[in-house]
C-alpha positions in Angstrom: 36.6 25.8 -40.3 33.8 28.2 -40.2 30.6 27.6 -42.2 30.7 29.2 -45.5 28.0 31.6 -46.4 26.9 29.4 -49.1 27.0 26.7 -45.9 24.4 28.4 -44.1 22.0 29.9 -46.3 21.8 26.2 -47.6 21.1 25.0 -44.3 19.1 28.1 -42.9 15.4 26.4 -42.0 13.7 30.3 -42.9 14.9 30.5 -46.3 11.6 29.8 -47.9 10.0 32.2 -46.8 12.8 34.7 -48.5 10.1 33.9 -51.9 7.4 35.4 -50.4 8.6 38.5 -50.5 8.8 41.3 -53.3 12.7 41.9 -53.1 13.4 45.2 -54.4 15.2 44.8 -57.8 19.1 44.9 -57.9 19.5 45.7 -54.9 20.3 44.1 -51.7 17.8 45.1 -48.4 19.3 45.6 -45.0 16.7 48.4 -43.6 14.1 46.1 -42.4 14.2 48.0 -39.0 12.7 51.5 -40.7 10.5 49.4 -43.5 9.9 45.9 -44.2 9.3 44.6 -47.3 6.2 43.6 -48.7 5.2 40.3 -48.6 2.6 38.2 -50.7 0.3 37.1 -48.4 -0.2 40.9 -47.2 -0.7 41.9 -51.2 -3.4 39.5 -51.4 -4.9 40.7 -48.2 -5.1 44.3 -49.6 -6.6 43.3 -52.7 -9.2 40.8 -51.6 -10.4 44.0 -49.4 -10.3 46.0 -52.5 -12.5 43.3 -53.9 -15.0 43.4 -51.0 -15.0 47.0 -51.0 -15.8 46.8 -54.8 -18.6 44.4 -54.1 -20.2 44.7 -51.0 -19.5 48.8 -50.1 -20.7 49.1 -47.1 -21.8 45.8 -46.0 -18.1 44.8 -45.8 -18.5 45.7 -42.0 -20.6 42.8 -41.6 -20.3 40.7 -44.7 -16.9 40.9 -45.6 -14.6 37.8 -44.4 -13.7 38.5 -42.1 -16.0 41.3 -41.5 -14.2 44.8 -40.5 -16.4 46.0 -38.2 -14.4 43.3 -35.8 -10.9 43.0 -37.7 -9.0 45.5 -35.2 -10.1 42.5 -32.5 -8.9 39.6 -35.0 -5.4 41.3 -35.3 -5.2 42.1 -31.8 -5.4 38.3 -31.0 -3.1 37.5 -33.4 -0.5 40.0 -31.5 -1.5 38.6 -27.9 0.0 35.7 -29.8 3.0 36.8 -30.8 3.9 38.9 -27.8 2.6 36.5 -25.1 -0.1 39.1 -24.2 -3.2 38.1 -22.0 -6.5 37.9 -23.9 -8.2 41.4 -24.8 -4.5 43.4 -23.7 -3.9 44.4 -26.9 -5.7 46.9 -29.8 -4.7 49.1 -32.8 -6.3 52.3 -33.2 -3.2 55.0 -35.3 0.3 55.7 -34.9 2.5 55.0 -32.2 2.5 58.2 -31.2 -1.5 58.7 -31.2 -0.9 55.5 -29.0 1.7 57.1 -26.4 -0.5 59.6 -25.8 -3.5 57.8 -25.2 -1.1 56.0 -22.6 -0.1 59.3 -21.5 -3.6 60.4 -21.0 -4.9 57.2 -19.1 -2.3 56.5 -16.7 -0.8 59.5 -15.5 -2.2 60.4 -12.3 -3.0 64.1 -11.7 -3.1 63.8 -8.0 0.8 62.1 -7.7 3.0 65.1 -6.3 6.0 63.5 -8.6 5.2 64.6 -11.8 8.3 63.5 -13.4 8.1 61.2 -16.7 11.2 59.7 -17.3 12.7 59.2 -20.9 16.2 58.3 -22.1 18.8 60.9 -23.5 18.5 59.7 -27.1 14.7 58.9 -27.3 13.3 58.4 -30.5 12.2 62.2 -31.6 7.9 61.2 -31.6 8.8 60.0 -28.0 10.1 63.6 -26.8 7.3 65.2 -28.4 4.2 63.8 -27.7 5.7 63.5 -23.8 6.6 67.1 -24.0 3.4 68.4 -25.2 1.1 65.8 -22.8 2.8 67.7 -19.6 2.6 70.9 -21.4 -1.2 70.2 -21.4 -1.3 69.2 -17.7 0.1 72.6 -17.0 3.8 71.6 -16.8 6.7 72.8 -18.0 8.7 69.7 -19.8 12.0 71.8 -19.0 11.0 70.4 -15.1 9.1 67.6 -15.6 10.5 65.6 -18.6 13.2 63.9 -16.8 16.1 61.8 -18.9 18.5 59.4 -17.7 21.6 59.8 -20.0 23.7 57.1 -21.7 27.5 56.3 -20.7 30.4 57.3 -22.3 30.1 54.4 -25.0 26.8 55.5 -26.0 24.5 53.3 -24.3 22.1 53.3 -21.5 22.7 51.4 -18.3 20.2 49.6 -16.4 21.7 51.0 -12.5 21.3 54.6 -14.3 18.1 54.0 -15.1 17.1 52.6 -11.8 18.6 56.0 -9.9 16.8 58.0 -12.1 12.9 56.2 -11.4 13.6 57.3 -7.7 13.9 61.1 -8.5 10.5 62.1 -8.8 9.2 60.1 -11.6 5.7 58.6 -11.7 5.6 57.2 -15.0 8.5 56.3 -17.4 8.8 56.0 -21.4 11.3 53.6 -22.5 12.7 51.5 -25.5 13.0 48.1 -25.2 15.5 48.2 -28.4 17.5 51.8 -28.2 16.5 52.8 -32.4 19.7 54.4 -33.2 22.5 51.9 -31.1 20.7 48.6 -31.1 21.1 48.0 -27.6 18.4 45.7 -25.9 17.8 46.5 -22.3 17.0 44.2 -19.8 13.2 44.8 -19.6 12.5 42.7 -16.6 14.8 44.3 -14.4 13.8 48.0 -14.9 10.2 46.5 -15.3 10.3 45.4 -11.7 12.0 48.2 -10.2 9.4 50.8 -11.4 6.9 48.2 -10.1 8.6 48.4 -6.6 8.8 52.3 -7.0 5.1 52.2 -8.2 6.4 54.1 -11.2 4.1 53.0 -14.5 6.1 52.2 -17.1 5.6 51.6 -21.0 7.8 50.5 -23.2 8.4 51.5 -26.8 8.5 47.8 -28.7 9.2 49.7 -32.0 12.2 47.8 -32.4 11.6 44.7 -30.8 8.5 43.1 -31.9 8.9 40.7 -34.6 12.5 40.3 -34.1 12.9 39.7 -30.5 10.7 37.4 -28.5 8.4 39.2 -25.8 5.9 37.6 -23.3 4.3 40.6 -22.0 2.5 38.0 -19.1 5.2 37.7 -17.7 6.9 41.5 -18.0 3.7 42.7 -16.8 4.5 46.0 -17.8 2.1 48.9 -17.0 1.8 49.3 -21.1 3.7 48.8 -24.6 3.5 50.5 -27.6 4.9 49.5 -31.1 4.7 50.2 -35.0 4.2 47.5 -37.3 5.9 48.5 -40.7 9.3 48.0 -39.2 9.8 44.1 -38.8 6.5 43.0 -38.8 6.1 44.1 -42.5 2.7 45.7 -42.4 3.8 48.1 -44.7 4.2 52.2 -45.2 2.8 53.8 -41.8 0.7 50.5 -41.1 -1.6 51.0 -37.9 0.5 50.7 -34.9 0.0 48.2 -31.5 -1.2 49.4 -27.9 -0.6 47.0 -25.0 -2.3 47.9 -21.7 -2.3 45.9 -18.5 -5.0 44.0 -17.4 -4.9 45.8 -14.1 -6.0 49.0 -15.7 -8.8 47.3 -17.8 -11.1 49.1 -15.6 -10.1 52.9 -16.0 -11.2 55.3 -18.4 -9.8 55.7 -21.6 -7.9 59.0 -21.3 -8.7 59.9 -24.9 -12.3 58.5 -26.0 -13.6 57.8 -29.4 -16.6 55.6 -30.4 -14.9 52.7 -32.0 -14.0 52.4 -28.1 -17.1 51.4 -27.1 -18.8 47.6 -26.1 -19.5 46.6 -29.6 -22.5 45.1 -28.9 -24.3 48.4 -28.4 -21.6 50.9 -30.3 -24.7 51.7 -32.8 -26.9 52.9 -30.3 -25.2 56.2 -30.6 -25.4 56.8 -26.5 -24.0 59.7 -24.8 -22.2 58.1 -22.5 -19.1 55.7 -23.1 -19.5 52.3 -22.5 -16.2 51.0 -22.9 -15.2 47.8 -24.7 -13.7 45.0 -22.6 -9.7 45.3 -22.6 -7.5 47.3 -24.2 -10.5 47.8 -27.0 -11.6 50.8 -24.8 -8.7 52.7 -26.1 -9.8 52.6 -29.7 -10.6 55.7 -31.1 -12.0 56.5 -34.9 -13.0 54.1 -37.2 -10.4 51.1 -38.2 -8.1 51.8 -41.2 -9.1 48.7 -42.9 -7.2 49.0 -46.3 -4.2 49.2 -43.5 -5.1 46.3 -41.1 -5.7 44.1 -44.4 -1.6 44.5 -45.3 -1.4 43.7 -41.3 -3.5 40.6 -41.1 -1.1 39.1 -43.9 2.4 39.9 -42.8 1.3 38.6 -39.4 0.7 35.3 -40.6 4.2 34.8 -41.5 5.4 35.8 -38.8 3.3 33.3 -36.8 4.4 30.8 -39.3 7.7 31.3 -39.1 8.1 31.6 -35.2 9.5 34.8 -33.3 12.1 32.3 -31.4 13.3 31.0 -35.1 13.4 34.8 -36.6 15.8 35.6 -33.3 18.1 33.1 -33.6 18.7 34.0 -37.6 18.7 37.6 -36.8 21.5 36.8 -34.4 23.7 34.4 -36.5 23.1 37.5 -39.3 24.4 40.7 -37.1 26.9 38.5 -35.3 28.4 37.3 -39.2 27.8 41.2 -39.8 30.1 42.2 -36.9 32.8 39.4 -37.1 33.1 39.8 -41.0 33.8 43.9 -40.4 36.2 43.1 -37.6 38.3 40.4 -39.9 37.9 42.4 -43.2 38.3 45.9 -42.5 40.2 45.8 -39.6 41.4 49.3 -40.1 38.7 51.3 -41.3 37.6 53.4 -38.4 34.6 51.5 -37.6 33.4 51.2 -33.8 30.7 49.5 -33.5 28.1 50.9 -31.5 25.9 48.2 -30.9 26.9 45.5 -27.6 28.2 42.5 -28.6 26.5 40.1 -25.9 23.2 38.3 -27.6 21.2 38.8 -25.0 21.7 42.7 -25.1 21.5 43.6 -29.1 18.4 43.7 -30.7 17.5 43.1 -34.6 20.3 45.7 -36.3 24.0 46.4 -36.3 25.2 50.2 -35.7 28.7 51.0 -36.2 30.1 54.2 -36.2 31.9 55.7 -38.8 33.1 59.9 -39.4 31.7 59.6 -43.0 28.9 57.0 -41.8 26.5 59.3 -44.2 28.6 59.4 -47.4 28.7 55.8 -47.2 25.0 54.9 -46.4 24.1 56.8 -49.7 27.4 55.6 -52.2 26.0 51.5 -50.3 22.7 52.6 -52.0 24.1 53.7 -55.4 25.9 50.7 -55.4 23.0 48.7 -54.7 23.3 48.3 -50.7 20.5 49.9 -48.9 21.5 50.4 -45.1 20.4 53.6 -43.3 21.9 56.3 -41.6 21.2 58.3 -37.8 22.6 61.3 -37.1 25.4 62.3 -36.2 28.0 59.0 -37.4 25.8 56.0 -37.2 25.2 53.3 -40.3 22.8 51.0 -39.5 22.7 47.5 -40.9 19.2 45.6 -40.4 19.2 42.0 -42.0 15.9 40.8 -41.5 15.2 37.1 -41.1 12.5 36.8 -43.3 14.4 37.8 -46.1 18.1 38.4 -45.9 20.8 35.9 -46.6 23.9 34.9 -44.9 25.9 36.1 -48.3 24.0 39.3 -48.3 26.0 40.1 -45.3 29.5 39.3 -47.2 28.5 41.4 -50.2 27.8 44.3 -48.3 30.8 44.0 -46.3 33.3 43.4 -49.4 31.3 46.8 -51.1 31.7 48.3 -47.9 35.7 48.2 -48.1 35.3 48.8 -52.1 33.8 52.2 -51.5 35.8 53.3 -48.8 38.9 52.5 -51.1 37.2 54.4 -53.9 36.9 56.7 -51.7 33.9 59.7 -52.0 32.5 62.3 -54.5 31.2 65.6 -53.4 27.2 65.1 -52.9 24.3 67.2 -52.2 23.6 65.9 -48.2 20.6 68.0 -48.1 19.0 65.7 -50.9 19.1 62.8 -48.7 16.0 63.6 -46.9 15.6 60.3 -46.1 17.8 57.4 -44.8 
């Protein structure tokens, strides 16, 4: 007989750390994957920096512990750890998409006659943009030269597809390791090695991996790697995002330049001319967003704690419950489920299709269920591993077939700005 819920939440080794989270009250968190919660150990991180700030003003750059003047270097370790990075690969300077286009401006080469950069058909929006406007600023028209390899007829991408598409004029490509609206993992070391044959420089959008799904960039050796880290990492509300570049172009110019990207030991001299940091620390741009790295340099610690290899396993016993308890349950609902069923090729979230997928995201959250909806049909369901329970996952799916039964009021769909 299968394992109760009650079974495994009893015997899950990561349920202590479900206390060190604020949970939000009455209600029942499965959208880890656009914000994770806020833990302890980050709230006490945030306001033991308030405290220095309070105290020491401006000497916290030096004073502080640790000081902030090198806290964007601390972090950055912390993520070599995490995602297997060489030493100095790694820094955090904005958003992920200040980040993509810093990768944009260092490693596209101007005198390649392929101009192409390759995206998928259902890139996340940021992705689009910030390649669209980087070749409009080149003198390109994106209409040419933003290339897309599009997904079969189930929805998701395939790896031959996008091996085709890296020989038709592309010199760099923009990729997600996890596809943010399907769930789909791609196998990152085949397409990472057939742009390397193609000498097609590749970065991959980790949005939706890191945290969630081991990574040892040594051994990907891709050309770079971007992520966020409010999503599973925890780092809260648009916490600085992650920039991975190559050891192999440690030695080119940053293609944007900003002071905080400059050898520390002589940043205050004020030169004129760049001298870069070692690493990936060259890319740095303004000043660090302290208040932000402080939320960062908490979370993170759980997640070292806890293990990336320990919070993939859960995550996969929780979408794969998820997924068998919808087949057995509502058998006749109208769900498809969009997301592959093999582990190896799902990443942290379930997404199952549904016609009224966005009437039931928002009656789930009056109801005290908070999933999250993507255009057009897609509920997604992201238990995190940190903090989600194996019963969770039943009570969502027994409200699931409640409100489907109960069927749905008129709403307002233009109020839900957000999901």
């Amino acid at each position: 007989m299968p394992a109760s819920a009650h079974q495994l939440d009893l015997a899950d080794p990561l349920a202590h750390y479900r206390e060190q989270f604020y949970l939000p009250g009455g209600r029942i968190y499965f959208d880890g994957n656009s914000l994770g919660l806020l833990c302890r150990a980050a709230e006490r991180a945030v306001l033991d920096t308030l405290q220095q700030w309070k105290e020491l003003a401006i000497e916290g750059w030096t004073a502080a512990e640790p000081d902030w003047f090198h806290l964007t270097e601390q972090l950055a370790a912390q993520l070599c750890r995490i995602v297997n990075a060489p030493d100095h690969s790694i820094t955090l300077t904005g958003s992920t998409t200040l980040h993509l286009q810093q990768v944009l401006a260092t490693l596209y080469r101007r005198d390649d006659p392929r101009r192409g950069i390759l995206i998928d058909s259902t890139a996340f929006p940021t992705d689009r943009y910030a390649v669209a406007g980087f070749l409009r600023s080149q003198g390109l028209d994106p209409s040419v030269h933003l290339l897309e390899v599009p997904v079969d007829a189930a929805g998701l991408l395939q790896e031959d597809a996008i091996a085709a598409a890296l020989t038709q004029g592309v010199q760099m490509a923009v990729l997600p390791s996890v596809v943010f609206t399907t769930g789909q993992l791609l196998d990152l070391q085949s397409i990472t090695s057939v742009a390397a044959g193609h000498d097609v420089r590749i970065c991959w959008d980790c949005s939706h991996s890191v945290g969630v799904v081991p990574l040892n960039l040594s051994e990907l050796q891709p050309d770079a790697a971007i992520w966020c880290t409010y999503k599973y990492l925890n780092g809260g509300p648009g916490s600085v995002a992650a920039m991975y570049l190559h050891p192999r172009w440690h030695d080119l110019p940053p293609g944007l330049a900003g002071w905080f990207g400059a050898d520390k030991s002589r940043q205050f001299r004020m030169e004129h001319e760049l001298v870069p940091a070692v690493g990936a620390g060259r890319l740095q741009l303004g000043t660090p967003h302290v208040l932000s790295l402080a939320a960062l340099r908490g979370s993170l610690q759980l997640i070292e704690a806890a293990g990336v290899e320990r919070l993939r396993q859960k995550s996969l016993q929780l979408t794969a419950r998820l997924r068998q308890l919808l087949h057995e349950q509502l058998p006749d609902a109208g769900f498809v489920c969009a997301t592959p069923e093999a582990d190896h090729r799902r990443g942290g979230h379930l997404a199952i299709r549904h016609p009224l997928a966005r009437q039931l995201s928002l009656k789930l959250r009056s109801r005290g269920f908070v999933p999250d909806f993507r255009e057009p049909d897609l509920l997604r369901i992201a238990p995190s591993p940190l903090y989600s329970r194996f019963s969770d996952c039943d009570d969502l799916v027994v409200e699931i077939g409640r409100s489907l039964a109960a069927g749905f009021e008129a709403v307002d769909l233009a109020q839900s700005l957000v999901t």
